[in-house]
N, C-alpha and C positions, 0 to 999 in steps of 0.2 A: 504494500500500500504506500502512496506516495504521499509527502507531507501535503502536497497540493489539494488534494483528495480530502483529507481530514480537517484542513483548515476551510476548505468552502461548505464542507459540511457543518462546520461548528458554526460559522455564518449563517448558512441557511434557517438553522435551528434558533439560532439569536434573533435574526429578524422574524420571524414565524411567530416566534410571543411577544414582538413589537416592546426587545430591548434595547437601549441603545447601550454603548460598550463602559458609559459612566453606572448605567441602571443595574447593568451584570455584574461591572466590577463591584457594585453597592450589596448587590447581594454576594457576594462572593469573596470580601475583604481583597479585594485586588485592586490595584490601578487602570484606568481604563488605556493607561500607556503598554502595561504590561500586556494586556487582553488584545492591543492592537498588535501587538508586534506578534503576539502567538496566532493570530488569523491569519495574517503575513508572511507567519511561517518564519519569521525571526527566532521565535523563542519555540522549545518542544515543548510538549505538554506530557506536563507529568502523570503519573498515574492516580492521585490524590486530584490534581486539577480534573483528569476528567470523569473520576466521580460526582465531585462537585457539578462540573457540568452536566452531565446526564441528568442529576435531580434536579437544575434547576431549569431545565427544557424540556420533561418530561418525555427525554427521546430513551430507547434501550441504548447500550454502549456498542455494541453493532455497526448504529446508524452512521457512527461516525468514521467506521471501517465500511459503509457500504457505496459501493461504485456504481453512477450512476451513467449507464451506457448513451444517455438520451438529454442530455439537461438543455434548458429549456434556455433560448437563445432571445435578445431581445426584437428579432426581428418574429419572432411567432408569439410573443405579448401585445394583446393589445387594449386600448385604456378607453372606456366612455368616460370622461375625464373636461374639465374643466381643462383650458391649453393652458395654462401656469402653474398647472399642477405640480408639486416641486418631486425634484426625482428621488426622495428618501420612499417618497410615497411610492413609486413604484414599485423601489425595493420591498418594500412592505407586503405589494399587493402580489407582486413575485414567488415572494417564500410561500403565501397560500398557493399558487396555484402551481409548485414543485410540490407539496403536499398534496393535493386533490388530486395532481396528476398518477404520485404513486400510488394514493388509493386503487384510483380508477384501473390503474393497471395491475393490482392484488385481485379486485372484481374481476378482470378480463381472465383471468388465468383459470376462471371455473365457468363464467358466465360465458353464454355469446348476447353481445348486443348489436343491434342494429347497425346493418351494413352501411360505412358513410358514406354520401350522395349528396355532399353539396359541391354543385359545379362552379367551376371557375368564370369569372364575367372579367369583361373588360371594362377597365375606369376609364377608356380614354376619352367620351363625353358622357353627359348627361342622359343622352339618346339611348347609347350602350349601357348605362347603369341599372334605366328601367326596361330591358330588353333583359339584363340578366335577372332581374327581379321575376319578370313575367315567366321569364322560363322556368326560374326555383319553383315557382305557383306549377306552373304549369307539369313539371316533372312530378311535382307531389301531390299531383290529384285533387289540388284546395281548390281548385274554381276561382268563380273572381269575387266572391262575396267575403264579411266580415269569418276572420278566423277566430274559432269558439278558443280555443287555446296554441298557444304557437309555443310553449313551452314543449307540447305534446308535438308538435307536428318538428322543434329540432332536433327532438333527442331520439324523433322517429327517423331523420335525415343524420343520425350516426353523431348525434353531440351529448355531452352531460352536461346539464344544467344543473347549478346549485346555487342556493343563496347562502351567504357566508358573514359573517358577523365579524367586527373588528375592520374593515374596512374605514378608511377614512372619507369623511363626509364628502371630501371634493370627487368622490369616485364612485359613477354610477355603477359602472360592471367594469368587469376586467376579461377576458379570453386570452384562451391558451390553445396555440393553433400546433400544437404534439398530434402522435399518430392516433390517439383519441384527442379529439376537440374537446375542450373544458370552456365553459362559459360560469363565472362566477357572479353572483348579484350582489349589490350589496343589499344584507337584511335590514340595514336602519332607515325605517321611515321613508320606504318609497312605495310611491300609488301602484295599483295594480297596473294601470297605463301607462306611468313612467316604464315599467319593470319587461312590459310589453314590448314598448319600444327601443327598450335596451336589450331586448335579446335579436331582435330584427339586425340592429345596427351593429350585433357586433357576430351575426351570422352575413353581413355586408362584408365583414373584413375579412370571413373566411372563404368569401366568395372573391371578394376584389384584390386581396393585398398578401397574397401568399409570397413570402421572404422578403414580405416590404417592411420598413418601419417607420408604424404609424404613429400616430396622435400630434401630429402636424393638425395648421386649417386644413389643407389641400382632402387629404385622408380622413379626416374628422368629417369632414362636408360631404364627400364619396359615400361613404359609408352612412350618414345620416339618408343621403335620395335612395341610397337601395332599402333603410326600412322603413321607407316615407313610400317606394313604389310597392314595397312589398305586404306590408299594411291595408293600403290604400292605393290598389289598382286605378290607374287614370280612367280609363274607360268609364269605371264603375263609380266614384267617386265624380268625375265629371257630371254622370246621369242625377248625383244625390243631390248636388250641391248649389242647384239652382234655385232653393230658397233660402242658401245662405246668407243672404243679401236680401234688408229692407230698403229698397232705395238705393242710398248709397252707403248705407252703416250696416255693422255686422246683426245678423237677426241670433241674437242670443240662444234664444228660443230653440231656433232648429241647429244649431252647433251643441250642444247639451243631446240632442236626439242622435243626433252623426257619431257624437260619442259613446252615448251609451250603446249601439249599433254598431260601432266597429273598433271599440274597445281602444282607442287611441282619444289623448287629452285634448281641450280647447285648443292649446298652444297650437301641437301636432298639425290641426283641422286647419290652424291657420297659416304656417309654414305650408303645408303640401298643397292650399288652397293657393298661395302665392307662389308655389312652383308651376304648376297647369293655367298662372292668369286670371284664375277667378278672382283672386283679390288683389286689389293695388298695390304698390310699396305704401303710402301713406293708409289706404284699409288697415294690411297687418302693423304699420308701427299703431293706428290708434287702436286697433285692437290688442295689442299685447299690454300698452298703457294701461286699457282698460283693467284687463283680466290683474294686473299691476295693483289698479288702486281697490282691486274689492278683493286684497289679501289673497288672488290666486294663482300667482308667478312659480310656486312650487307646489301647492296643493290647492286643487281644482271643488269646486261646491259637490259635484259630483264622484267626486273618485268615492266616497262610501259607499257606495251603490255598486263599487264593480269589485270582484269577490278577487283576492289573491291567488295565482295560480300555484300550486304545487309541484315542483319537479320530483320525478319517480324512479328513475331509472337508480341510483346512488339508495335511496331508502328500500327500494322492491329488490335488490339486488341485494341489500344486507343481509332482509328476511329471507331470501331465498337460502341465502347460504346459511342461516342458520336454523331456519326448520324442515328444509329437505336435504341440503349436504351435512349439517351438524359440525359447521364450522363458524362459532360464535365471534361476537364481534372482536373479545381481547384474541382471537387469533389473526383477527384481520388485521388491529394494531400492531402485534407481535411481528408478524409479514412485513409492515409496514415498517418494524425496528423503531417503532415508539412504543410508550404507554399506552394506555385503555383514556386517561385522562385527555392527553393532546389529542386525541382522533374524538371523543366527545367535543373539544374543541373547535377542532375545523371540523365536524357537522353541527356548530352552534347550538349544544346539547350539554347540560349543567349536569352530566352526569352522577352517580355516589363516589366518583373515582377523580372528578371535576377538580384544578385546584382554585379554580374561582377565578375572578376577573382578571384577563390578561392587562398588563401596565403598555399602553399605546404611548408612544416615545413621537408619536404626533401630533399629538392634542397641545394646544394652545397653553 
């Protein structure tokens, strides 16, 4: 095993429970000068240090001898993300998803999941972006109407979807474009529509941006028109949305109905409604003012009304393996060369084995 090996694993594990190298050395009676130079592989690590670290990452001693053939590269992360999102955060959101990725593939070694079948599209205009949209629709059978769940219809097009805790607030979803796709959400306080259309856009990037690296405008905006076409087929949407409009102001009324009908927010209605022309540039700025001053710029009057979807593939695949193969979850942990604790964890599950809130080295 090479020292290289051991120290991006002790990283990995560090960022994973959102410490930073001053919060480890706090808990560990160390310096955080000491800790950096043992990452860097300056200093060895002793056999006393990494006891200590095992219990205080809740990984088995294994993990940190275990080779990882596949690690995940930043050109297959990709961030629904504020653009100034700072890069600690990525790192953050990174370590969950080398985690969910090795889950996913502990599952794969018993299970078979759904064969992948998202096609590749081209970004090179807007023309081509809802062309690849229409086609995803169109190879998967959805028709051109509102989809009842699109959580159901990616994980049936070869993705795992999960929602994940601990995420920081500027980070709608994260994907992880590996030989299983992982699409993570974040679990804090997002509407069942925001969550919608963060899976669309970041099934855009697996469709648009294979070895690119995203979270640029250019890419952030790509990938927004393919889950704005893929949502909201033009054709069909063109047909709805001729009583968007009273006059020349937006008709509330029937944008509220468009919603609940096709499970994407006012915003969304108003953005895709300004990509096809039905609304002007000054429509959508005063409509988004509007939705602004009556407190719904992040959450919509409606979104109680629209029920959260469930991803299944990750929880049906637990059960599977533990009441018809009889291989329970701490073996799945064990697999995984963690605790029972950390894998409650990254399935944001307060387990009896839980050690309780991880310390986020992002928070303000």
């Amino acid at each position: 095993m090479s020292d290289q090996i051991l120290c991006s694993n002790i990283r990995l594990a560090r960022l994973f429970n959102g410490l930073s190298l001053a919060d480890l050395g706090e808990r560990l009676g160390k310096s955080k000068q000491y800790l950096s130079r043992v990452e860097t592989g300056a200093e060895p690590v002793s056999s006393s240090l990494e006891r200590d670290l095992v219990e205080a990452f809740g990984i088995l001693p294994e993990f940190l001898r275990k080779v990882d053939p596949m690690p995940l590269t930043e050109e297959q992360c990709h961030f629904r993300k504020q653009l100034t999102t700072k890069v600690a955060l990525r790192q953050y959101a990174r370590a969950r998803g080398e985690m969910l990725k090795r889950l996913v593939c502990v599952l794969e070694d018993y299970l078979d999941f759904p064969t992948y079948q998202i096609e590749e599209a081209d970004p090179v205009s807007d023309e081509a972006i809802e062309l690849g949209a229409e086609r995803c629709r169109a190879s998967w059978g959805l028709g051109w109407g509102p989809i009842s769940n699109i959580t159901r219809v990616a994980e049936n097009a070869g993705a795992v979807v999960m929602r994940v805790s601990g995420l920081a607030q500027e980070v709608d979803a994260v994907s992880f474009a590996s030989r299983r796709p992982v699409i993570a959400l974040n679990a804090e306080g997002r509407s069942a529509c925001r969550l919608r259309f963060g899976i669309a856009h970041e099934l855009g990037h697996f469709a648009l941006h294979i070895g690119v690296l995203t979270g640029d405008r250019l890419t952030e905006g790509q990938a927004n028109r393919f889950a704005s076409a893929f949502l909201l087929p033009r054709a069909s949407f063109l047909a709805e949305s001729s009583r968007a409009l009273r006059r020349t102001r937006i008709n509330w009324e029937h944008m509220a109905d468009l919603k609940r009908r096709w499970g994407v927010s006012k915003a969304a209605l108003l953005y895709r409604g300004w990509q096809l022309g039905v609304f002007t540039d000054d429509q959508v700025r005063a409509g988004f003012i509007s939705l602004k001053r009556h407190g719904e710029a992040l959450m919509e009057a409606e979104d109680s009304e629209l029920a959260l979807e469930v991803p299944e593939v990750v929880s049906d695949g637990l059960k599977v393996l533990n009441d018809s193969i009889g291989i329970p979850r701490v073996a799945v942990a064990r697999q995984m060369c963690v605790q029972p604790r950390l894998l409650d964890e990254l399935l944001g599950e307060a387990g009896p084995t839980s050690s309780g809130a991880v310390v986020n080295l992002f928070s303000a």
